[in-house]
VOBA-1610 file (N, C-alpha, C; in pm, whole numbers, padded with zeros to 5 digits, always signed):
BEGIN
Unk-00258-04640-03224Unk-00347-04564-03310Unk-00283-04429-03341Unk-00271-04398-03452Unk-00247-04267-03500Unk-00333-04125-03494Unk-00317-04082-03385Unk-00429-03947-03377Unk-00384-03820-03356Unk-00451-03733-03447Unk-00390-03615-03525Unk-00488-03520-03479Unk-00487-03392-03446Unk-00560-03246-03424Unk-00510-03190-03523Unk-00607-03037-03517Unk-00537-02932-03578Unk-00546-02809-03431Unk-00423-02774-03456Unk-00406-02625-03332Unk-00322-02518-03434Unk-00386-02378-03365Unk-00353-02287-03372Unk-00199-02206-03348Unk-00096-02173-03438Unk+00027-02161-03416Unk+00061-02052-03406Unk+00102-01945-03357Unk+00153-01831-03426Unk+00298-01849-03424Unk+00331-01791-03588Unk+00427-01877-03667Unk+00546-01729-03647Unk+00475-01601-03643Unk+00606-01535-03584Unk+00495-01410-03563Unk+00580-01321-03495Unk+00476-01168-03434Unk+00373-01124-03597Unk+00270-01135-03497Unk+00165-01061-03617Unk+00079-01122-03669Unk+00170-01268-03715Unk+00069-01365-03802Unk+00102-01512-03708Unk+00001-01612-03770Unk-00075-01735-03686Unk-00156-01793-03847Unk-00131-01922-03802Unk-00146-02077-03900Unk-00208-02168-03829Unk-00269-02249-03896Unk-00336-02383-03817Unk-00270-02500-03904Unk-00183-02536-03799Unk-00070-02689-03821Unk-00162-02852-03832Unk-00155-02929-03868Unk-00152-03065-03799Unk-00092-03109-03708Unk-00118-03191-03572Unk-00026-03233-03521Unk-00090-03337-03488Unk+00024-03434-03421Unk+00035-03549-03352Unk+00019-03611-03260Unk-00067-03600-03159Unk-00142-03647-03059Unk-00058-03765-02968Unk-00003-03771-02859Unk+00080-03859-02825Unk-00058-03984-02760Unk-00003-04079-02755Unk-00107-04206-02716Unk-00098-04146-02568Unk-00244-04196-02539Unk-00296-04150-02369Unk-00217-04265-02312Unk-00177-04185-02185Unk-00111-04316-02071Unk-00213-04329-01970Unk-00196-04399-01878Unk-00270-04447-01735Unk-00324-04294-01671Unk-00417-04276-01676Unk-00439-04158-01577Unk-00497-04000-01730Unk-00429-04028-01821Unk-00461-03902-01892Unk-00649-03931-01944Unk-00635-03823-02010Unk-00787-03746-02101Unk-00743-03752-02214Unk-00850-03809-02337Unk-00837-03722-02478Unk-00972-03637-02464Unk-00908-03491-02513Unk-01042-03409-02527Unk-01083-03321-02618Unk-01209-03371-02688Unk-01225-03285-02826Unk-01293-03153-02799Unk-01250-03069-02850Unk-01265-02892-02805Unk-01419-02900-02850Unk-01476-02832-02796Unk-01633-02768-02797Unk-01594-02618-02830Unk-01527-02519-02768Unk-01507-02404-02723Unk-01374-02356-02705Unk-01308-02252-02758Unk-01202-02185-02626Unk-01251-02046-02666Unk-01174-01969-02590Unk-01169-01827-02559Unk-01048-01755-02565Unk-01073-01658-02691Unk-00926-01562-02665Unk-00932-01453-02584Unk-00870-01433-02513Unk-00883-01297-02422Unk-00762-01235-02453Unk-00887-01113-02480Unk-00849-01025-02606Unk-00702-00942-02498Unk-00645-00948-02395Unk-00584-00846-02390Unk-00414-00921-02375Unk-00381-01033-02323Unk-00285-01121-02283Unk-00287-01161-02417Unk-00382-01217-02482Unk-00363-01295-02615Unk-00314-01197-02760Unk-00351-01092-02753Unk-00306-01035-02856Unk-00171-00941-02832Unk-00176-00931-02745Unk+00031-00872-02660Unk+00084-01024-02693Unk+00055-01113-02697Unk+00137-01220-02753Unk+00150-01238-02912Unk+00041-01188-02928Unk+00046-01223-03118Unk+00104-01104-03175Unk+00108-01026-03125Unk+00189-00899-03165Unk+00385-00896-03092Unk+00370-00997-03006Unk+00567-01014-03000Unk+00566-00914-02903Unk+00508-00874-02769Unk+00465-00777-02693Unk+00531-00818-02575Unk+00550-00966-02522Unk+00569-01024-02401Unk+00785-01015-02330Unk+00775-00892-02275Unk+00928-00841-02256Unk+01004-00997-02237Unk+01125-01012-02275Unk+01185-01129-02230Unk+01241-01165-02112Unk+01246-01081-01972Unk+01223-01087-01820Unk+01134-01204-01819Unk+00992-01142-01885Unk+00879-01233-01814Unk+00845-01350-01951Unk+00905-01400-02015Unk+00916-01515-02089Unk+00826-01638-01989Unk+00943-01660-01917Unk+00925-01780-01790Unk+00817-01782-01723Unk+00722-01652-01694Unk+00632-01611-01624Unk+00517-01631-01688Unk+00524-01593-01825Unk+00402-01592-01886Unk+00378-01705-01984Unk+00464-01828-01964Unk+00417-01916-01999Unk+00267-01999-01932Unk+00188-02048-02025Unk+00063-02091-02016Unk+00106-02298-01979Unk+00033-02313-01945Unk+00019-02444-01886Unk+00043-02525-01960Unk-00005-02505-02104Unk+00028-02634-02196Unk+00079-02550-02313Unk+00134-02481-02299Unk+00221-02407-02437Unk+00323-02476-02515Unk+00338-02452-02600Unk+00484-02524-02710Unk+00492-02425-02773Unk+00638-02423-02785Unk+00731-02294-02841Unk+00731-02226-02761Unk+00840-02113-02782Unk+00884-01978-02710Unk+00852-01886-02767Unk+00827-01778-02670Unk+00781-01625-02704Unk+00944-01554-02795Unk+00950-01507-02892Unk+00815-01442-02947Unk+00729-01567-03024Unk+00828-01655-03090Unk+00722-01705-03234Unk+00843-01817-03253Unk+00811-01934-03266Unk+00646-01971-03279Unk+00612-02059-03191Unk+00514-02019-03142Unk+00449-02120-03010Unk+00304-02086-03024Unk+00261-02209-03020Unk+00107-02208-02941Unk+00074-02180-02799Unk+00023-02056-02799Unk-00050-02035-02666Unk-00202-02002-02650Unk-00226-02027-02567Unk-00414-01998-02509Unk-00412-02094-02399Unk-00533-02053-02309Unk-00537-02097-02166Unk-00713-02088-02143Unk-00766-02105-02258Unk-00931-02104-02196Unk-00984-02213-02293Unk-01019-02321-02265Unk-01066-02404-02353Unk-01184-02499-02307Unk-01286-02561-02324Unk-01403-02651-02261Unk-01433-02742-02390Unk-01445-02887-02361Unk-01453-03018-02439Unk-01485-03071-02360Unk-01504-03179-02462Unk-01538-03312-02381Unk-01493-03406-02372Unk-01448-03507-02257Unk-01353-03637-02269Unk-01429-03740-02323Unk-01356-03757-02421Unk-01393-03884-02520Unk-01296-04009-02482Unk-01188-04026-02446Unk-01157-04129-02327Unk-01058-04080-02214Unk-01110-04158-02144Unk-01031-04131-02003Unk-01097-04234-01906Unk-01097-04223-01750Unk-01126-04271-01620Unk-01276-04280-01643Unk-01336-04344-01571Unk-01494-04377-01601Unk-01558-04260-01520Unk-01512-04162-01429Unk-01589-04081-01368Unk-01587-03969-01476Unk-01522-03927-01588Unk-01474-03790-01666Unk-01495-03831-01790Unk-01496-03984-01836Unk-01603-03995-01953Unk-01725-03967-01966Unk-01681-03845-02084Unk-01837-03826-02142Unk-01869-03648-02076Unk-01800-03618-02016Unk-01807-03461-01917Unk-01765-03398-01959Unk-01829-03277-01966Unk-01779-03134-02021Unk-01663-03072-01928Unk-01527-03066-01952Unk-01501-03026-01896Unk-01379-02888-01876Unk-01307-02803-01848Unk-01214-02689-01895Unk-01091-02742-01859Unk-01003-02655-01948Unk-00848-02690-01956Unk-00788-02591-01996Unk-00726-02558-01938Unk-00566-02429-01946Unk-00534-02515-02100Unk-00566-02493-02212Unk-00514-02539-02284Unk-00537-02422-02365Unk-00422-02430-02534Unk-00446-02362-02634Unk-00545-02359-02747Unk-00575-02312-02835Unk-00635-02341-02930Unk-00630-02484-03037Unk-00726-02580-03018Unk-00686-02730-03061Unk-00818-02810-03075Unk-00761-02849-03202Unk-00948-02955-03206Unk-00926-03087-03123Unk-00841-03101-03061Unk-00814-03216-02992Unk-00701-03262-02892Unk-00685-03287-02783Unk-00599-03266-02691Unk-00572-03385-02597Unk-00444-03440-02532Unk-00431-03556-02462Unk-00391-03463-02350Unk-00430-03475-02172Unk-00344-03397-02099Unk-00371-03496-02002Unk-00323-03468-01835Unk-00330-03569-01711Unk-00493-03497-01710Unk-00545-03649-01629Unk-00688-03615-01592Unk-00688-03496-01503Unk-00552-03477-01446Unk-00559-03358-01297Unk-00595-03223-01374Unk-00545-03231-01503Unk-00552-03066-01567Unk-00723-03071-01625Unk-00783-03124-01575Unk-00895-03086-01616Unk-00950-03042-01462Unk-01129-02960-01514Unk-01225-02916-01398Unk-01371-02976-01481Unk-01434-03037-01372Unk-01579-03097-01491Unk-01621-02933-01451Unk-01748-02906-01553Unk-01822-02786-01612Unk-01910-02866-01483Unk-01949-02745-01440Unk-02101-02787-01349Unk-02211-02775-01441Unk-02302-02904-01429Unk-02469-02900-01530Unk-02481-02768-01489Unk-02509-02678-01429Unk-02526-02514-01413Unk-02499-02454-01509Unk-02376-02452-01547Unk-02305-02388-01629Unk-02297-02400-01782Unk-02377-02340-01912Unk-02309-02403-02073Unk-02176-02438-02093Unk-02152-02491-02163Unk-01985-02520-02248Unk-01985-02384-02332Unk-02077-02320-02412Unk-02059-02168-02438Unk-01961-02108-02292Unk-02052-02065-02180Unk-02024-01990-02162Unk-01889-02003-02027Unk-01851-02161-02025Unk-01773-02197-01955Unk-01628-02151-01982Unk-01644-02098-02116Unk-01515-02059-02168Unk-01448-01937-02088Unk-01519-01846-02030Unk-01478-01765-01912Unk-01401-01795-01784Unk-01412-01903-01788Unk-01324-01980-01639Unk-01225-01884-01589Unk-01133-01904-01694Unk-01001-01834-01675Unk-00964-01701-01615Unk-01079-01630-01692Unk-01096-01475-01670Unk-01164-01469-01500Unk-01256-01528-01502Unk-01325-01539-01357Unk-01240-01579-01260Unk-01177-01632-01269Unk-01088-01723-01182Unk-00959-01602-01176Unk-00890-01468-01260Unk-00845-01367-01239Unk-00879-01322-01110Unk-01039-01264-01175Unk-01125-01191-01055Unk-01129-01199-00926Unk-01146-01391-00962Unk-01188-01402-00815Unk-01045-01391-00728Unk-00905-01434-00777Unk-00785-01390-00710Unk-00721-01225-00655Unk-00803-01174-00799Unk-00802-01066-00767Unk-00880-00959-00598Unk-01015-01012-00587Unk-01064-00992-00484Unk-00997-01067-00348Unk-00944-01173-00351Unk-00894-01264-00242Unk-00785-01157-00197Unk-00721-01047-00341Unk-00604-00983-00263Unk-00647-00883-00208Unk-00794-00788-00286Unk-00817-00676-00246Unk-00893-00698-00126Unk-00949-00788-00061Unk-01029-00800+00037Unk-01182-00647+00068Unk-01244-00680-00032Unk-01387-00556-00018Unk-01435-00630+00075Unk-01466-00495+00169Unk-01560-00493+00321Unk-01696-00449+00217Unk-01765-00511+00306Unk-01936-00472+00278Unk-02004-00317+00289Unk-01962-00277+00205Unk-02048-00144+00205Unk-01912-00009+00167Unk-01814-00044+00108Unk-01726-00011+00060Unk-01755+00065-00103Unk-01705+00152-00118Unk-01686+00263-00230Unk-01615+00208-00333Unk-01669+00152-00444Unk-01584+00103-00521Unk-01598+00176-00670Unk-01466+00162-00754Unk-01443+00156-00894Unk-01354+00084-00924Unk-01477-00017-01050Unk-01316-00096-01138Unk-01321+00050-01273Unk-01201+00072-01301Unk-01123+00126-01404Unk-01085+00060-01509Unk-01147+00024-01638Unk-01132-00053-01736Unk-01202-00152-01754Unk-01322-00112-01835Unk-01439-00189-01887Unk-01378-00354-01974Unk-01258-00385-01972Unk-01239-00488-02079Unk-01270-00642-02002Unk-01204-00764-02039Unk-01246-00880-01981Unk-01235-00875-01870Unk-01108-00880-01790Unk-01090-00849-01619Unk-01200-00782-01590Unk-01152-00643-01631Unk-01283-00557-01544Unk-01351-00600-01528Unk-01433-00650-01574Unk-01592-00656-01636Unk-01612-00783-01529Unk-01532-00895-01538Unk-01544-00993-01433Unk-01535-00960-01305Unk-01431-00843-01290Unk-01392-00811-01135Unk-01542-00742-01099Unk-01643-00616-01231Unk-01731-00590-01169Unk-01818-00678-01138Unk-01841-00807-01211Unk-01953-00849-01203Unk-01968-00929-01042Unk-01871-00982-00993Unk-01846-01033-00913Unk-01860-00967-00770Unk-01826-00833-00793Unk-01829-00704-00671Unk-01961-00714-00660Unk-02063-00657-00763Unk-02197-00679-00760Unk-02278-00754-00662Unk-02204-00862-00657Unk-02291-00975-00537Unk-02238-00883-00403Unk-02188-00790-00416Unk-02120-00743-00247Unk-02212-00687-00189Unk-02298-00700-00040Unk-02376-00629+00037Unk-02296-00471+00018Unk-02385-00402+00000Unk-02409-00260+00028Unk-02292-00183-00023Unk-02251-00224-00138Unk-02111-00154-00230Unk-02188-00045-00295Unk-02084+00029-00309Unk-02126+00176-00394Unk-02062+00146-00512Unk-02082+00106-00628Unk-01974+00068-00727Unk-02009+00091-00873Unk-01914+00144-00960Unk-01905+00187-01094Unk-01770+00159-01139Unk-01830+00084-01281Unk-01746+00025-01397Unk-01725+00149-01465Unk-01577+00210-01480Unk-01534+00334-01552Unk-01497+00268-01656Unk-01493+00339-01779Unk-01446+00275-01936Unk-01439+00477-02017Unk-01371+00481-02095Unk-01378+00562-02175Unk-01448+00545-02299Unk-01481+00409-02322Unk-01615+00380-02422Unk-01722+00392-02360Unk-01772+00430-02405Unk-01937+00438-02379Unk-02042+00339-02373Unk-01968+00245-02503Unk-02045+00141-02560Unk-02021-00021-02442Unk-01947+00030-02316Unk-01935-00057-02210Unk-02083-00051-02132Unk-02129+00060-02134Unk-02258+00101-02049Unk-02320-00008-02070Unk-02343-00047-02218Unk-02437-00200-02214Unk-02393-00296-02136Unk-02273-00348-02178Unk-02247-00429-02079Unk-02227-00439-01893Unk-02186-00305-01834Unk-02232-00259-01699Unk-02366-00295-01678Unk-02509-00255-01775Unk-02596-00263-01732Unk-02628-00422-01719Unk-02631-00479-01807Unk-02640-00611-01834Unk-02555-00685-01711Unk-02444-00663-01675Unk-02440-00714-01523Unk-02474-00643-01427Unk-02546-00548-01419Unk-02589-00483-01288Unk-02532-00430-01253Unk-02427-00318-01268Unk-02341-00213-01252Unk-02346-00069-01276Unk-02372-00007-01194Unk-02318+00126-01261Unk-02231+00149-01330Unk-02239+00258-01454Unk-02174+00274-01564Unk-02106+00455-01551Unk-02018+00487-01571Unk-01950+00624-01585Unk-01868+00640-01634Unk-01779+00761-01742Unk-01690+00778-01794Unk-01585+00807-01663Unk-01489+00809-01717Unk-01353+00880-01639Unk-01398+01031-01595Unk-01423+01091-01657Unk-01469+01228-01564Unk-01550+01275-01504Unk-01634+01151-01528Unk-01783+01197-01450Unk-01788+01085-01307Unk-01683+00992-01292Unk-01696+00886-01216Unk-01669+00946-01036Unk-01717+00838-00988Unk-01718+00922-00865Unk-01606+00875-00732Unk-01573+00995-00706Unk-01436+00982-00585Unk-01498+00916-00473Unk-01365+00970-00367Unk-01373+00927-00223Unk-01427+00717-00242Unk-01308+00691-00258Unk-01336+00513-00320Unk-01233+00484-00204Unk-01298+00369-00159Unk-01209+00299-00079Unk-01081+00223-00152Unk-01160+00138-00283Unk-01068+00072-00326Unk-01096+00066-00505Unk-01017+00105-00526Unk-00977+00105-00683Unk-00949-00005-00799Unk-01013-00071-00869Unk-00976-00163-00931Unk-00907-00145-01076Unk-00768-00145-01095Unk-00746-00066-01244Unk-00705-00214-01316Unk-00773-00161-01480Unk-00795-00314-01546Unk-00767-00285-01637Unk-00744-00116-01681Unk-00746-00036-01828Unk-00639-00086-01914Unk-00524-00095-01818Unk-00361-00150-01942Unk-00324+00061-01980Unk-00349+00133-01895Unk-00355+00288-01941Unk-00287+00382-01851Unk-00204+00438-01886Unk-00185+00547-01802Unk-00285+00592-01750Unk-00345+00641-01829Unk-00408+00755-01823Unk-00551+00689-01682Unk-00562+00559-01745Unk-00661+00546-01570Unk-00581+00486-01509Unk-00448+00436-01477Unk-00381+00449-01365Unk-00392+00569-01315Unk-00368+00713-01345Unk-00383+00819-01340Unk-00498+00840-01258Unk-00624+00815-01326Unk-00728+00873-01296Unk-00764+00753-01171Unk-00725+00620-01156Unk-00761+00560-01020Unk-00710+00595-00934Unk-00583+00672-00895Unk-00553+00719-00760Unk-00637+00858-00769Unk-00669+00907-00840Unk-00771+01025-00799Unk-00889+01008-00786Unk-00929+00886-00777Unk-01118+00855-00713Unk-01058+00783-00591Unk-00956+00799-00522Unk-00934+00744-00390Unk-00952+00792-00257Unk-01002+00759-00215Unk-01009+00860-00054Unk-00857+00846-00032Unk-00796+00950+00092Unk-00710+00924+00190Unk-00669+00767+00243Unk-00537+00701+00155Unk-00508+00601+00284Unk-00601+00475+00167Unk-00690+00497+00071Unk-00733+00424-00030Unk-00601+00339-00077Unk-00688+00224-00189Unk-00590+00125-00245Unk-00618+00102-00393Unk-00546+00141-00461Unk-00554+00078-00615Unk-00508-00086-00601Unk-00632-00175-00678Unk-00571-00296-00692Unk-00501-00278-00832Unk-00338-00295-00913Unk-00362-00272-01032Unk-00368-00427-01099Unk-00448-00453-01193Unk-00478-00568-01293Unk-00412-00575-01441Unk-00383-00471-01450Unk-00343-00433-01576Unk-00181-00549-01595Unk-00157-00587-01661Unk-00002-00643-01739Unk+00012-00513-01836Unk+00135-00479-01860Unk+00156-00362-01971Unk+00317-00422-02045Unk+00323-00561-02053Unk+00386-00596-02166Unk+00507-00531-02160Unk+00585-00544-02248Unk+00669-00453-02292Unk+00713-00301-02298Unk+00569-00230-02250Unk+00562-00094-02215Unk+00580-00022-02101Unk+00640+00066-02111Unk+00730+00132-01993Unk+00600+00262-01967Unk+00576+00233-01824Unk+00437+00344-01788Unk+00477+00391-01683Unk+00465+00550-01664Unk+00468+00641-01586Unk+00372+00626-01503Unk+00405+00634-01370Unk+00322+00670-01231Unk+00303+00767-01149Unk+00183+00863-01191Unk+00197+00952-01051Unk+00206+00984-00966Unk+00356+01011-00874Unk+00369+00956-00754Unk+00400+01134-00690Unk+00371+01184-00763Unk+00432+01325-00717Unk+00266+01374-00666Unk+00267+01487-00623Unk+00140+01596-00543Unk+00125+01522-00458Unk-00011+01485-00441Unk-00055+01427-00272Unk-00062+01282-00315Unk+00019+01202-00378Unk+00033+01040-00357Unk+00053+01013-00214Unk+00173+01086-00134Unk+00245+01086-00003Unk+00166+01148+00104Unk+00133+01246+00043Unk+00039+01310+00229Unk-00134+01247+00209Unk-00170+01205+00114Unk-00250+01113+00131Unk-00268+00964+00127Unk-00122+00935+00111Unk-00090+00806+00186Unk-00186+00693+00119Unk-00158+00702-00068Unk-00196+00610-00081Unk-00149+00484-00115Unk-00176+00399-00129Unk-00134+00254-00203Unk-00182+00211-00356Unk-00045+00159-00423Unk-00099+00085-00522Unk-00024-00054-00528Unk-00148-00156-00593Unk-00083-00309-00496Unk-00113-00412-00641Unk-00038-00460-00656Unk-00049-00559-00756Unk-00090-00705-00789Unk-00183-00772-00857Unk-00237-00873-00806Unk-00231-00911-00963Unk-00173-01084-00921Unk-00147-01141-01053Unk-00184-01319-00998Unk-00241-01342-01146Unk-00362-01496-01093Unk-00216-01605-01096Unk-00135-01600-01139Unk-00053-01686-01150Unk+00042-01779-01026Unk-00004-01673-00890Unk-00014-01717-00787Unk-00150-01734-00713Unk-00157-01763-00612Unk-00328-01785-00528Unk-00272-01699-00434Unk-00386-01601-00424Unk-00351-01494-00292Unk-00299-01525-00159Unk-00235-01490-00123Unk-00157-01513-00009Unk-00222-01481+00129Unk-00368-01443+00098Unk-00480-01422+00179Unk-00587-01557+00192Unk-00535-01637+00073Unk-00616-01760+00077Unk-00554-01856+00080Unk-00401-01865+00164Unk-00308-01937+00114Unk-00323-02106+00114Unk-00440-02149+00218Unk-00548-02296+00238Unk-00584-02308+00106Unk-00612-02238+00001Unk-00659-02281-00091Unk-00555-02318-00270Unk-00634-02420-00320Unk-00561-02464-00434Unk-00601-02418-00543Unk-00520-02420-00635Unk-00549-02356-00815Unk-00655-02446-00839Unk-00667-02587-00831Unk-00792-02623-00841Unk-00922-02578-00761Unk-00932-02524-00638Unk-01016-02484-00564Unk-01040-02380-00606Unk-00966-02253-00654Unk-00983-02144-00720Unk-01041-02186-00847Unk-00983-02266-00913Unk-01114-02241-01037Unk-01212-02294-01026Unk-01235-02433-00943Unk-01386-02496-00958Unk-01467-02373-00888Unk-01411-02279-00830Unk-01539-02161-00752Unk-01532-02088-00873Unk-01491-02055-00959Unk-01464-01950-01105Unk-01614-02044-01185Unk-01566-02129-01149Unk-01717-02234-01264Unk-01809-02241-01192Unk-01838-02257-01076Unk-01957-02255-00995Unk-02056-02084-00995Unk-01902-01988-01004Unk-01984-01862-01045Unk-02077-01836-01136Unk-01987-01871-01259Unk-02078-01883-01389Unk-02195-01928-01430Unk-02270-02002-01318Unk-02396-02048-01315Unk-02475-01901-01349Unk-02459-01775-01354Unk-02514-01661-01334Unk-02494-01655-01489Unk-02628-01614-01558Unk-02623-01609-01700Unk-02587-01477-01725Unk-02602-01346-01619Unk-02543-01229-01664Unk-02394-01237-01764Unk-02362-01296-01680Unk-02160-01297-01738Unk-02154-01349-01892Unk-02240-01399-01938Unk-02305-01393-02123Unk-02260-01308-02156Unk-02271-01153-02086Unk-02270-01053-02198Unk-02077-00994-02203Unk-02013-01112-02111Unk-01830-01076-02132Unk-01816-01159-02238Unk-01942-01227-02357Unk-01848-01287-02473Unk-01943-01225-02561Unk-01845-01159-02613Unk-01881-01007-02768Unk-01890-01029-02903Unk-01869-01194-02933Unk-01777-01243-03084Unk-01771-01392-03069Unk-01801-01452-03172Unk-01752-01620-03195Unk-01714-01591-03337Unk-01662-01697-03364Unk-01597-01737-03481Unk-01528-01867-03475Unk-01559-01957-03599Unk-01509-02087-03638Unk-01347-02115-03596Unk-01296-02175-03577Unk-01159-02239-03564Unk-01051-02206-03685Unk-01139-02268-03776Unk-01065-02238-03900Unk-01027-02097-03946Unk-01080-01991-03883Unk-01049-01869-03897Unk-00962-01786-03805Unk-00929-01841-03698Unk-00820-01743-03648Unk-00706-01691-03685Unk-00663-01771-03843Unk-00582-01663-03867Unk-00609-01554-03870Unk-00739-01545-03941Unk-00784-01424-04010Unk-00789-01324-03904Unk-00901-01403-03826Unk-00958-01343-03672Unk-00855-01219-03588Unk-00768-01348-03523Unk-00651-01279-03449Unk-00592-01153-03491Unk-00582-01105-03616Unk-00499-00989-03640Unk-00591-00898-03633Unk-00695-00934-03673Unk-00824-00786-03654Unk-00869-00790-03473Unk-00831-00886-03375Unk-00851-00879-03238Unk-00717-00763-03202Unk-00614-00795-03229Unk-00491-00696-03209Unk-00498-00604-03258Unk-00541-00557-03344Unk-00555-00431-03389Unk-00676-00381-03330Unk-00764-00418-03299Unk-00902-00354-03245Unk-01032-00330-03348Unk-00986-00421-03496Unk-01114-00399-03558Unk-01223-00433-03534Unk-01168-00565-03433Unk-01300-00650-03417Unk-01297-00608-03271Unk-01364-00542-03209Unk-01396-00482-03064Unk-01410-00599-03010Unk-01317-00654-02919Unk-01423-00769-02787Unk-01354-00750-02608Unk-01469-00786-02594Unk-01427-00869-02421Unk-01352-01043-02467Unk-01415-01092-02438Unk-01375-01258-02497Unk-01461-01250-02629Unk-01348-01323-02701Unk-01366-01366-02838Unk-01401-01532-02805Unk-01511-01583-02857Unk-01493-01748-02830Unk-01489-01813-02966Unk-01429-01936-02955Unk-01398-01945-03087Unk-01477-02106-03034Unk-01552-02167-03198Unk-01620-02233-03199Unk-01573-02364-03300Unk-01554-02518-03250Unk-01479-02580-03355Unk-01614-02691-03435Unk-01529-02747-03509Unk-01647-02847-03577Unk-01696-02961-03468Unk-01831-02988-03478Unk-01894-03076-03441Unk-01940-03054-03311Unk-01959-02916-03279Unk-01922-02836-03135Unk-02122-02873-03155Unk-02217-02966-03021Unk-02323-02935-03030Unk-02416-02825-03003
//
């Protein structure tokens, strides 16, 4: 049988096309799966559409089911939820997520899928990815119960890393953003909300998510003595200064880096599949609704994507919505 999708290409830095392609016949063991949903996250995805990704980390920042090379032209994206229309008799018919790119239709091994828990929408399952950051992210920072916290950078990470802290017995904790217009969303997950200058010190542990100097900056200065910046941020191609001079040294702090592409080395019993089916089991919590800011049709990401990189179109996750999506 001859079976054809359409996916999302970016054809060189800046700009992005939607191709036809060719669907290879399913073998013993695979999924075909027609997209309901994916998710661009707005901060990895548009450092790619802009030709942002240094060529060191080429190898690194390849996505699970990508084609082509960075810069252009390759399809990339890594947040997607459908449904298997054939496969194994337990995953026919199930909603389920895939590290995949933008595509009305997809063949992969049954292993690269996670079923959606009935808990959870296919809307809002499209977060997986981002949650599943978070939750690696915490596996490295290890928060004690009743700990002083700030995440630093209201965008998708953040916003997941706060929402997630939230469930922590007896945290002191505020989502810093230099927008203002984050406060909604802080409140909406149950967070305290503060600018950068009004936010409050003596923090055990620091969560920086900004992609900024300037709150790299400002997270080692809400640190107590002997405190830890987790940093979250990727900064691409950009070369960023660290304040390591005044009291970095006689107050003895740390800054520690945590990237999902491994499983914390604090959870080392556990698998990339075990890490995300707990990322989807989270999402049962309808708060985390308010980390998707924007939908838009399939057929429009050309358009879409360049106003996400530039910042016309403000988002946390962008979800993008295909035909026949119920």
């Amino acid at each position: 049988m001859n079976r054809t999708a359409r996916a999302f290409w970016l054809s060189s830095p800046g700009a992005g096309e939607i191709r036809e392609v060719t669907l290879p016949e399913p073998g013993e063991g695979d999924v075909v799966v027609r997209s309901f949903y994916s998710g661009v996250s707005r901060g990895t995805e548009t450092l790619v559409f802009r030709g942002g990704v240094p060529a060191s980390q080429h190898a690194a920042m390849r996505a699970p089911f990508q084609e082509g090379d960075f810069p252009a032209p390759v399809k990339y994206g890594y947040l997607n939820v459908g449904v298997v229309e054939e496969g194994p008799d337990d995953l026919a018919g199930r909603t389920v997520f895939c590290l995949y790119p933008h595509q009305t239709r997809y063949v992969v091994p049954a292993s690269a899928v996670t079923v959606v828990p009935d808990t959870v929408p296919a809307a809002r399952a499209v977060l997986a990815g981002t949650v599943e950051t978070a939750v690696n992210a915490l596996w490295d920072a290890a928060p004690l119960v009743g700990d002083r916290i700030a995440v630093v950078g209201g965008g998708m990470v953040g916003c997941s890393v706060a929402a997630l802290l939230a469930r922590f017995p007896g945290v002191r904790l505020q989502l810093v953003d230099a927008d203002p217009s984050r406060a909604d969303v802080a409140k909406a997950l149950g967070v305290d909300f503060a600018s950068p200058e009004d936010a409050r010190g003596d923090c055990d542990l620091v969560v920086h998510a900004s992609a900024s100097e300037q709150g790299l900056a400002r997270s080692l200065e809400l640190l107590r003595t002997e405190g830890t910046v987790l940093e979250l941020s990727w900064y691409g191609d950009r070369q960023v200064a660290v304040p390591l001079g005044e009291a970095f040294h006689s107050r003895r702090l740390v800054i520690r880096s945590s990237q999902v592409g491994t499983v914390s080395p604090n959870r080392a019993t556990r698998t990339y599949a075990d890490r995300l089916a707990l990322a989807l089991d989270l999402l049962a919590d309808p708060a985390l609704d308010a980390l998707v800011t924007g939908e838009s049709a399939f057929e429009e990401l050309p358009d879409v994507l360049p106003k996400l990189a530039s910042g016309h179109i403000p988002a946390l996750c962008h979800r993008v919505r295909y035909p026949d999506t119920p």
